[in-house]
Structure formats: structure tokens, C-alpha cells
N, C-alpha and C positions, 0 to 999 in steps of 0.2 A: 227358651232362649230370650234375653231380652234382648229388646228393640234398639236400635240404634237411637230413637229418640230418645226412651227413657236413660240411654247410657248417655245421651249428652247433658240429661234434664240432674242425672245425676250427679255428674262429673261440675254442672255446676257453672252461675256466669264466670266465674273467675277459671276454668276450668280445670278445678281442682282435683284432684282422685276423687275417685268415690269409696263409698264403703265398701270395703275388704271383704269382712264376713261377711256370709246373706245373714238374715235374720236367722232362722235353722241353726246355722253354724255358730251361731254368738250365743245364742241362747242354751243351745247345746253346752257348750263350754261354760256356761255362766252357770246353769243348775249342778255340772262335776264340780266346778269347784266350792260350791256352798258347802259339797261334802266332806272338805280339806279347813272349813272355818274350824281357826281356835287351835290347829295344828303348827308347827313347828316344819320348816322345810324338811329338816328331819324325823319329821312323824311322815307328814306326806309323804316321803320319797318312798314309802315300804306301805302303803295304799295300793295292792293291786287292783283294786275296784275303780281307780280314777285313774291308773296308768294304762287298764283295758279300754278306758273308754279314748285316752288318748290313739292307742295302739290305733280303733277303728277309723282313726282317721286319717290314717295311711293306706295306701293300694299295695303295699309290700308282697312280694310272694307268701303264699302259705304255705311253701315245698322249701324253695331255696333262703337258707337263714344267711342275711347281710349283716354279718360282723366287722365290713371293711366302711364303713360309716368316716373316720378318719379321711377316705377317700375323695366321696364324694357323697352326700345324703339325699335320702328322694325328700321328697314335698309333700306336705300335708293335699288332700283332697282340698282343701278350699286352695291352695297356691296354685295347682295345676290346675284348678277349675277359670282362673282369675287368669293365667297368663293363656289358655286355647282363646278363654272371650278375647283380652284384649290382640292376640295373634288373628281372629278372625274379623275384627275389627277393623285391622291393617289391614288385609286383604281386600278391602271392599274398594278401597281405593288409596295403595300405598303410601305413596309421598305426601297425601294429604294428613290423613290420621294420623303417621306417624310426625310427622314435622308439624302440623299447625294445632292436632289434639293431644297425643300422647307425650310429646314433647315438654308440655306448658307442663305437664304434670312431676315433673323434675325437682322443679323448687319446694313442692309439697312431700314428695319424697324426702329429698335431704332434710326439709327437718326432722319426718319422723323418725330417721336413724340419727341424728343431731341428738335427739333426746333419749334415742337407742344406748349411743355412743357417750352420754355425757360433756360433749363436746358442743361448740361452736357453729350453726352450719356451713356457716365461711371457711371451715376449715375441712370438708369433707368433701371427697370427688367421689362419684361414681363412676368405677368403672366395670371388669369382667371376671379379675380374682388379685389373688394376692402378688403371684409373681409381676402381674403387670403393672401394679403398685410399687410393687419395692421396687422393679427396674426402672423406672420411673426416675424413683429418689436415688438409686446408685447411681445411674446415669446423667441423672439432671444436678447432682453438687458438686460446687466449685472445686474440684482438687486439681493438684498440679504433684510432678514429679519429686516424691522423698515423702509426699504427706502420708504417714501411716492410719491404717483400718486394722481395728482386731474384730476378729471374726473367730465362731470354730467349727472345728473337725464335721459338728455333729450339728451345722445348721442344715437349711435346704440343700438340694443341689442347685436348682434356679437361679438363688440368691447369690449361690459360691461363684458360679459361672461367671453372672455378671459381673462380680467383684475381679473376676481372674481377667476379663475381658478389659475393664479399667485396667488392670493391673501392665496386662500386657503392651498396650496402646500407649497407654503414657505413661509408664514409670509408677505408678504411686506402689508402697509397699503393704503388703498385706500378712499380719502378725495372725498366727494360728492356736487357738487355743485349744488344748486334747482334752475332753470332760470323760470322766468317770463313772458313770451313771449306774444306779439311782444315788439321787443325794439326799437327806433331807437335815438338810445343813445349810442356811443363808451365804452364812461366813466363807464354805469353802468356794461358791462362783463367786462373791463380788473380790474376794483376794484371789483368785487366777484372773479377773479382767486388771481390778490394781494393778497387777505387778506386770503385766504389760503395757501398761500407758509409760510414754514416755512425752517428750517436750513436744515432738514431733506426730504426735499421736491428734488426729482429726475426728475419729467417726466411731464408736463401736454399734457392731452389730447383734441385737440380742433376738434371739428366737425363744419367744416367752414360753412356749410347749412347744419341747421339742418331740415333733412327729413322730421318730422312731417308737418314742416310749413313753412317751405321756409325761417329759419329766416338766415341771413350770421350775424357772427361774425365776430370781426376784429380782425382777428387770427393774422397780421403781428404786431398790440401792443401787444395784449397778449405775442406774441413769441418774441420781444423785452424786454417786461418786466420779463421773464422768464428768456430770457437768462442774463440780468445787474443781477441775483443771482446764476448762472451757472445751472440751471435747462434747461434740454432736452425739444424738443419740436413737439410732435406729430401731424398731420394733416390727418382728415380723409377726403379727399376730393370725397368721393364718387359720389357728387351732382352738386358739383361746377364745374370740368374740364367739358371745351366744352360748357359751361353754361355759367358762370361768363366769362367775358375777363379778363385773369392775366397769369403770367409765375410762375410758381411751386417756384423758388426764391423767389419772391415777398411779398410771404407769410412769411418769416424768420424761414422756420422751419428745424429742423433736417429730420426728417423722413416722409412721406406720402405716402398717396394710393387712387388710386380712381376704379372705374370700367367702362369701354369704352362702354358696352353696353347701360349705361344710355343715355349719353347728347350725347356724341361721335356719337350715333347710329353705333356701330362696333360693328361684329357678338355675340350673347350669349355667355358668359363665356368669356369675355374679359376684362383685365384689366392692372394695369400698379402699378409699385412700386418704389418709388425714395426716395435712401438716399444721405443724400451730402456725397460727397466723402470722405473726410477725416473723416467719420462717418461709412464706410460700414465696417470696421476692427471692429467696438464695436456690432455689430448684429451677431446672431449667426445664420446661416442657419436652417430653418424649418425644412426641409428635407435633406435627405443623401446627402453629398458634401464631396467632397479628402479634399478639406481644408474649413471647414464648417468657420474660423474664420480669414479669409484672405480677400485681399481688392477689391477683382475682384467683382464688381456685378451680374457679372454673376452666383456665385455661392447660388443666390436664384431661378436659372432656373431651377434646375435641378426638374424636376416635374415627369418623366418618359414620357412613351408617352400619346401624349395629342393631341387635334386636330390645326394640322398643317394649313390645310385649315382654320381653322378660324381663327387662329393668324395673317397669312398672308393676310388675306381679312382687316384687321385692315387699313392694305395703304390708301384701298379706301375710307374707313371714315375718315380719316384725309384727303384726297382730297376733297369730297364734303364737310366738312366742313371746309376748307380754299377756298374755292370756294364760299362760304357763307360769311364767313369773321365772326373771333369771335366779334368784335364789333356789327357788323350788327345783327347777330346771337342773341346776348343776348339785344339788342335795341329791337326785334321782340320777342323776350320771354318776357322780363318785357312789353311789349306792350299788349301782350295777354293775360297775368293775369291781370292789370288794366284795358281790357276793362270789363273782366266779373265783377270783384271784386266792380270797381266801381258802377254797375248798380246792384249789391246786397245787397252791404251796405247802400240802401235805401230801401230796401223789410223790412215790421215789420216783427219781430221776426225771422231776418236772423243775423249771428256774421261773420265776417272775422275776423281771428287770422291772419292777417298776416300784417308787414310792409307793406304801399305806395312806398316807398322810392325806387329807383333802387338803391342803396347804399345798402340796408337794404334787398333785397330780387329780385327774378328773375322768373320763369315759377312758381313756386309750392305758391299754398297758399291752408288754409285749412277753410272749410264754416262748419257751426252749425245750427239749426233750432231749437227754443227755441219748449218743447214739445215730442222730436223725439230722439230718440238715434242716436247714427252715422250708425250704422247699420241700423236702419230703415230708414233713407236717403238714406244710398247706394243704399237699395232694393228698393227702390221708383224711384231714377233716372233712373235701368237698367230697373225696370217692365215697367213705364211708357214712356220713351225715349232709351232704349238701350244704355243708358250712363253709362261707363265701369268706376267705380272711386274707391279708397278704402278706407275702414273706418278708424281711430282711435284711441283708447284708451291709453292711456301710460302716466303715472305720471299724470300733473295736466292737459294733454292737450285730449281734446276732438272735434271729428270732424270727418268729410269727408275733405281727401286732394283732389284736383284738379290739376293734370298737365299735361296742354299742351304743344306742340311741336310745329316746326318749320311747321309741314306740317297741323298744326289745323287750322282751316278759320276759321273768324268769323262771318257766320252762322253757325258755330257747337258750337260756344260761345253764340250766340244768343239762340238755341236749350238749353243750359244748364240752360240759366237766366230764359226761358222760364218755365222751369221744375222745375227749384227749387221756381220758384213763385207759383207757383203750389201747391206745394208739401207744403208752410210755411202757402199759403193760407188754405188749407185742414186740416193743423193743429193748426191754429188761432179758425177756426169754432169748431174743436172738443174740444179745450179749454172751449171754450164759452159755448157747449150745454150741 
């Protein structure tokens, strides 16, 4: 364990983080990936010799297979090693470590997701996930009674709630859009948000991956054609960062949020919220702030006390995931949903909802078994395989979603195809008798 001295000695006079990896762990990952030089994201992504070696850096069960990663993802061994130190750390003498040492380390944080993100780091709050982001911004802009929001069917529920909660309280109108999913078609989402704008039209809201199904929209026309009619432009990026390779700009949006514990794999209850700058004066802070409507972004921090250890272990997931490399990274994710996806959508009576395309989608897709509810597939993959996945329902979309990770093999993809053949065959025969 290291000493509290050497953890001040390293943290630094300015008291800066210190290094993420140990040595071990940098070194570790620095001689895998020599063995990736001269490769193509896509050569690497089908390297089982350098995805095993990532695999061992998970504690993951080696009984129960987590295909529900979409959910919530664990943390590499060096993340949870980083947030017990700086957790026991705090304990030595609470208010102190956390308020006068771990605190200063904030600023060093934001930039390294600043340069995570593509982004500014005056433009980036840290907070604990993505709904508390986007409630933030629903709740914090200026609207008044008649201003319309398009939003659709098949965003969060989180996100709907809070829009219905505005909606209720004061008047503002809230325009629905019904998506059809899978699409892999630009033209058909940014012409269903068109043809909703009207004069009266304020804010639309785009859910870049949407959860259910893996599907990506291309938020940066929509947010182009939104803004040529001076309409604001919301991103929930809860699914994409760390997932998709792109910088938070790229997207053209006003306002976003995502959550770090998903794709980031950084500690539970982690997240991140970015306005463009010239934008943070129009939001109003959530929570108590001296100048709730000023342009410092800092003043959506103000959360009270919260866990410091786990904000600060946030470093180490942006280390090992630039240690990975976001191209490489999501070349291995869409690798891994088309290996299962493709070897299901030749099973009778199996549906994948979800785009081919790595344009059109990345780790999450969602499978059906014609016969079965999604809930009775869930409970068929854990009874019969201990396959961890969740169900479901919500507007016209129905299913069991699947997603894996950077640290799933594929014999635990094999293990799934294997199940779900199973499972479509057993309900062919009960069809039949």
C-alpha cells in the first residue's frame, strides 16, 4: 500500500493527480499493444491474443456472462484499484483529503476528459451520470409557455419525464416524433425532425444511441439543420462517449451529457456535462449556486459532498481507455455485435433490430424469438446459460438487448448463439405441437 507521504509526494506541489497506472499496468499494456503495430483498427479488432490480454484486466465473473454492459460496465483492475486507495485515503481524515487534497485535483481531471472529449475544459462539468446532465439543461433553459421541444417515442425515459415535468408546470409544448428502427438512412431522421420544426420550435432533443437498440442517429445534420432555423440543440450522449470515436464538437450541439460508468468503464455514478461556452450564461443551475446564471461552468458542481474517490479514479478510465485507443476500441465493439448478430440472423424465428452498418450502430443490438416475450428470453438465457442480458418493452420496440464489452471473448459470444438457438429451437417445437 502506498504511504500517504509518497501519495502526497506524488500528487505533487501543485496537487495534481498522479499517475493512473502503476508501472506494471502501463507497461503491461504498452508491450499488447506493440503487438497491434502496423494493424488497422480493423485488423486489431479480431486479435484474440490482445483482447485476452485486455479481458485479464477485468474481475468479471468467470460463471455469470454480463452481456448487459449497456447498463452499467465494471472497471478495469487498475480503476477500482485507484478509487479503494483514493476511498481509503478519505477515511483517514474525511473533510480534510477530500476538500483540501482530492478536491484541487478537479481541474487536472477536466482537462484530461477536455482532451477525452475534444472539447474546451470550460465547457465541461463533472458530475454523476447522464440524467443528472441533461436534467440540468432541461431544467436550467429559458422556456416559457407555447415554446416548443421535439423529442421522440424512443428517447430515455429520464429525459422524457423531465421534458413532461416542464411541460406540465408551465405550458411549454412538447412535439413527438415515432422512429422506426433500424434505419440506415441519414435522410430518413433528419426529415422526421424537419418536418417538425416549426417558428415556434426552441430545443430539439437527440439521443445519439439510442439505448433500446443500438441505433446512432446523425445528430451533427440534425444539429445543423436545427440550428439554419435558430433552434437549440440537445445531445444525450449517454451510450456513445467512449463507444463511438468523435469529439463532443462534432456533433454540433449546444448542450450534452453522457455517463462514464457505461463505455468509459469509470467508477458508478460518474458522468460528465458540456455546454458550449458561449452557452453556459443561458442554463440555469440545478442546484444552489452564488451565481446560478453566470458563465463559469463550474457552477453546475456545486452538488454538496459527494464521492471524491470516485470522481478522482475517473483519470484511470480515461487512461486505460486511451491506452486502447477510441478507434481500436469501437472497431472491437462493432466487431463483437456482428460476430453474434450475424450468426443469429440465420436462426428461424430469431429478429435482430438493429443496423449492420458501423456507421449505424456499435456494441448494443437487440434479438426477438418469434413465440417468446423478451422476458421469457431473458429468463431462459440466465436459467439455461447464466447469461446476464435485459429485456425490452417501450413504444413499438420489443426485445432482449445484448451488450458487450471490450473484455467479452468470443467464446462468450459463441456461449450466447449457442443459447439463443436453443431457446428459438424449443420455441419452434412448442409452436408446432
Amino acid at each position: 500500500m502506498t504511504s500517504r507521504r509518497n501519495f502526497l509526494a506524488q500528487a505533487g506541489t501543485a496537487l495534481a493527480l498522479p499517475a493512473f497506472l502503476n508501472r506494471a499496468q502501463a507497461e503491461g499494456l504498452e508491450t499488447a499493444n506493440r503487438t497491434l503495430a502496423g494493424l488497422t483498427p480493423q485488423q486489431a479488432a479480431t486479435d484474440e491474443d490482445y483482447w485476452s490480454w485486455i479481458k485479464n484486466e477485468y474481475t468479471v465473473s468467470p460463471n455469470l456472462l454480463n452481456l448487459n454492459n449497456g447498463g452499467v460496465s465494471p472497471q478495469p483492475k487498475a480503476v477500482q484499484d485507484a478509487h479503494i486507495r483514493f476511498y481509503q485515503y478519505c477515511n483517514e481524515a474525511p473533510s480534510y483529503y477530500m476538500w483540501r487534497i482530492l478536491d484541487q485535483g478537479r481541474e487536472a481531471l477536466r482537462q484530461k476528459l477536455a482532451v477525452l472529449a475534444g472539447c474546451e475544459a470550460d465547457e465541461l462539468a463533472i458530475n454523476r451520470n447522464s440524467t443528472e446532465g441533461l436534467n440540468t439543461i432541461i431544467f436550467g433553459l429559458n422556456l416559457k409557455a407555447g415554446d416548443e421541444v421535439i423529442l421522440t417515442k424512443q428517447d430515455y425515459p429520464n429525459m422524457i419525464n423531465a421534458w413532461k415535468q416542464r411541460e406540465k408546470r408551465e405550458g411549454i409544448k412538447l412535439v413527438w416524433l415515432n422512429l422506426e428502427l433500424p434505419q440506415e438512412n441519414d435522410d430518413y431522421f433528419v426529415e422526421k425532425f424537419v418536418s417538425a420544426f416549426t417558428p415556434r420550435t426552441k430545443v430539439v432533443h437527440i439521443t445519439h444511441i439510442i439505448n433500446w437498440v443500438g441505433q446512432v442517429q446523425p445528430a451533427r445534420k440534425i444539429a445543423d439543420a436545427a440550428h439554419q432555423r435558430g433552434i437549440e440543440v440537445v445531445v444525450d450522449g449517454a451510450h456513445s462517449f467512449a463507444h463511438l470515436a468523435y469529439n463532443i464538437p462534432d456533433l454540433g450541439c449546444d448542450y450534452y451529457a453522457t455517463s462514464l460508468h457505461k463505455w468509459l468503464c469509470a467508477p458508478f455514478g460518474s458522468g460528465l456535462m458540456y455546454v458550449k461556452k458561449d452557452k453556459i450564461k443561458n442554463v440555469w443551475a440545478l442546484l444552489s449556486s452564488n451565481e446560478p446564471d453566470g458563465t463559469d461552468i463550474r457552477k453546475f458542481e456545486s452538488l454538496g459532498t459527494r464521492s471524491f474517490a470516485s470522481e478522482m479514479a475517473i483519470g484511470t478510465a480515461v487512461d486505460f481507455h486511451n491506452g486502447i485507443g477510441s478507434d481500436r476500441k469501437f472497431a472491437r465493439l462493432h466487431y463483437l455485435q456482428r460476430y453474434w448478430t450475424d450468426k443469429a440472423r440465420d436462426m428461424p424465428g430469431v429478429t435482430i433490430h438493429t443496423p449492420k452498418s458501423p456507421k449505424y450502430g456499435g456494441a448494443i443490438a437487440l434479438v426477438s424469438v418469434a413465440g417468446m416475450t423478451p422476458a421469457e428470453v431473458d429468463r431462459e438465457l440466465f436459467a439455461k446459460s447464466k447469461i446476464h442480458t435485459t429485456s425490452i418493452v417501450w413504444e413499438n420496440i420489443s426485445g432482449v438487448r445484448i451488450t458487450p464489452n471490450v473484455y467479452t471473448s468470443l467464446k462468450d459470444l459463441d456461449r450466447l448463439v449457442g443459447t439463443l438457438s436453443d431457446i428459438a429451437g424449443a420455441a419452434r417445437k412448442k409452436e408446432k405441437s
